[in-house]
C-alpha positions as CSV (number, residue, x, y, z in Angstrom):
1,X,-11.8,-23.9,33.9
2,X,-15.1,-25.6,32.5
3,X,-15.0,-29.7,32.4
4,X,-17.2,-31.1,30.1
5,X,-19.1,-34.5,31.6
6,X,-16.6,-37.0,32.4
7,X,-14.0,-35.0,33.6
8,X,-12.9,-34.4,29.8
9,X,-11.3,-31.3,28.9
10,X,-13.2,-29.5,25.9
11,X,-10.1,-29.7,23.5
12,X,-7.2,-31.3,23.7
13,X,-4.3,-30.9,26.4
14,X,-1.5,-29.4,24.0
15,X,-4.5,-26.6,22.4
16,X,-4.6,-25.4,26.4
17,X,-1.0,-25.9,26.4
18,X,-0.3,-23.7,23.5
19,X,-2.7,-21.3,24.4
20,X,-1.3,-20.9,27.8
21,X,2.3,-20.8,26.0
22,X,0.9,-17.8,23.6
23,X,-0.2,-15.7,27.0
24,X,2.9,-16.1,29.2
25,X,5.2,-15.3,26.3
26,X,3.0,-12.4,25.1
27,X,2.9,-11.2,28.3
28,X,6.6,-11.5,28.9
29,X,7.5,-9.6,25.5
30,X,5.5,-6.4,26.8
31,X,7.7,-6.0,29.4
32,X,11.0,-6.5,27.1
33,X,9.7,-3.9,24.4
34,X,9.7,-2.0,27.2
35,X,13.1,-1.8,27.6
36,X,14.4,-2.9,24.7
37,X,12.8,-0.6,21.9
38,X,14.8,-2.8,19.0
39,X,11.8,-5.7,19.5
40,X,9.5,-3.3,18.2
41,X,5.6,-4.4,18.5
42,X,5.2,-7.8,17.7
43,X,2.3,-9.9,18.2
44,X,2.6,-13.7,18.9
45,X,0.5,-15.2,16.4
46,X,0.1,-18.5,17.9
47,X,2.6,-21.1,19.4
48,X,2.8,-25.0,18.5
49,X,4.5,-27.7,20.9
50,X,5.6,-31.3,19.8
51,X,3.8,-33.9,20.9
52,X,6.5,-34.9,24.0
53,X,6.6,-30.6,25.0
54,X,10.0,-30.7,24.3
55,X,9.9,-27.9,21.6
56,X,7.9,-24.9,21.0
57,X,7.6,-23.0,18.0
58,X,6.2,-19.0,18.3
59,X,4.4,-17.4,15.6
60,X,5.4,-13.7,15.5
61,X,3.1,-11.5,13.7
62,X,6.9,-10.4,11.6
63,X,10.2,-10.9,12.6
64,X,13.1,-8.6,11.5
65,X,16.2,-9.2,12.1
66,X,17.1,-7.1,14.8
67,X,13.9,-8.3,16.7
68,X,15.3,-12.3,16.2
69,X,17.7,-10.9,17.7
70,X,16.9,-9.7,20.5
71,X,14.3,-12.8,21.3
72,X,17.9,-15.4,20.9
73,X,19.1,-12.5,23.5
74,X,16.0,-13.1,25.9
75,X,15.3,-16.7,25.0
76,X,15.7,-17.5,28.8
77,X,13.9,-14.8,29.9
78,X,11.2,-16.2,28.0
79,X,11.3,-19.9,29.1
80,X,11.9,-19.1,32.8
81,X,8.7,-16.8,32.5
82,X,6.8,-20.2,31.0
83,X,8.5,-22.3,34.2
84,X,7.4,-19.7,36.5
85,X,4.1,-19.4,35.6
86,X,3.2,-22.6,34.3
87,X,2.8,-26.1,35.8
88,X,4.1,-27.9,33.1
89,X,6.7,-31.2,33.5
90,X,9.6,-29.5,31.5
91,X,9.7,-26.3,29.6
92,X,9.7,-26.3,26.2
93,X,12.6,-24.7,23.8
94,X,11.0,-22.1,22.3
95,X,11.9,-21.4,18.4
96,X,10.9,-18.0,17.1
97,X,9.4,-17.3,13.7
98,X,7.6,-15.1,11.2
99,X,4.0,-16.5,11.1
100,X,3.3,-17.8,7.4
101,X,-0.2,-17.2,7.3
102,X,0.0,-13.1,7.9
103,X,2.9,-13.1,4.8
104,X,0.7,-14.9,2.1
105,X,-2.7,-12.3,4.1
106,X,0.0,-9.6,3.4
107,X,0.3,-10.5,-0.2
108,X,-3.0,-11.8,-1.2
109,X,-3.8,-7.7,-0.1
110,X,-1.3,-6.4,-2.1
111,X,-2.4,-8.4,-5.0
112,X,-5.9,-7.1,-4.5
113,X,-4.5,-3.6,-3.8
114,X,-2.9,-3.8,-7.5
115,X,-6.3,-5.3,-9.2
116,X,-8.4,-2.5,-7.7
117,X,-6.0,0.4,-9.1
118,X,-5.8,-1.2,-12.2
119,X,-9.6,-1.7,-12.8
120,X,-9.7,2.1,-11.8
């Protein structure tokens, strides 16, 4: 990893820390979807920790019901994947949830969508 002058990280320590979060659990849900075909594909969006790493909240690219499901099923899966393969204090709780930002992308298509056939 790249230090800037002064020993500095180039962004802040809980951007690496998410990012590093986003990887191990990405990684982790391939090998549940495959063998649990009820996660479906889902992409993880992004992940935010709280300031003390006590909590994490995943950003799913959707979340059905059946696939919340199975991640409150696997939720220790998941955070003894980030203990493993991270070198972090404590392991965050991960939270799971349907990434705002692709439902309002979603609609703001849809609304376009509707504009184009009716200009047509």
């Amino acid at each position: 990893m790249a230090h800037s002058p002064g020993g500095h990280h180039p962004y802040p320590r809980s951007a690496r820390v998410n990012q590093i979060l986003r990887e191990v659990i990405s990684e982790e849900l391939v090998r549940i979807s495959d063998t649990d075909e009820r996660l479906g594909l889902l992409t993880v969006t992004g992940v935010e920790t709280t300031p003390d790493m006590r909590q994490a909240m995943v950003y799913l690219d959707s979340l059905s019901d059946e696939a919340r499901a199975v991640l409150e099923e696997r939720r220790s899966q998941l955070q003894s994947a980030v203990n493993v393969q991270t070198r972090l204090k404590r392991t965050p709780k991960l939270s799971f949830m349907a990434d705002p930002a692709v439902a309002s992308g979603e609609a703001v298509e849809e609304i376009l969508r509707r504009r184009s056939h009716d200009d047509e």
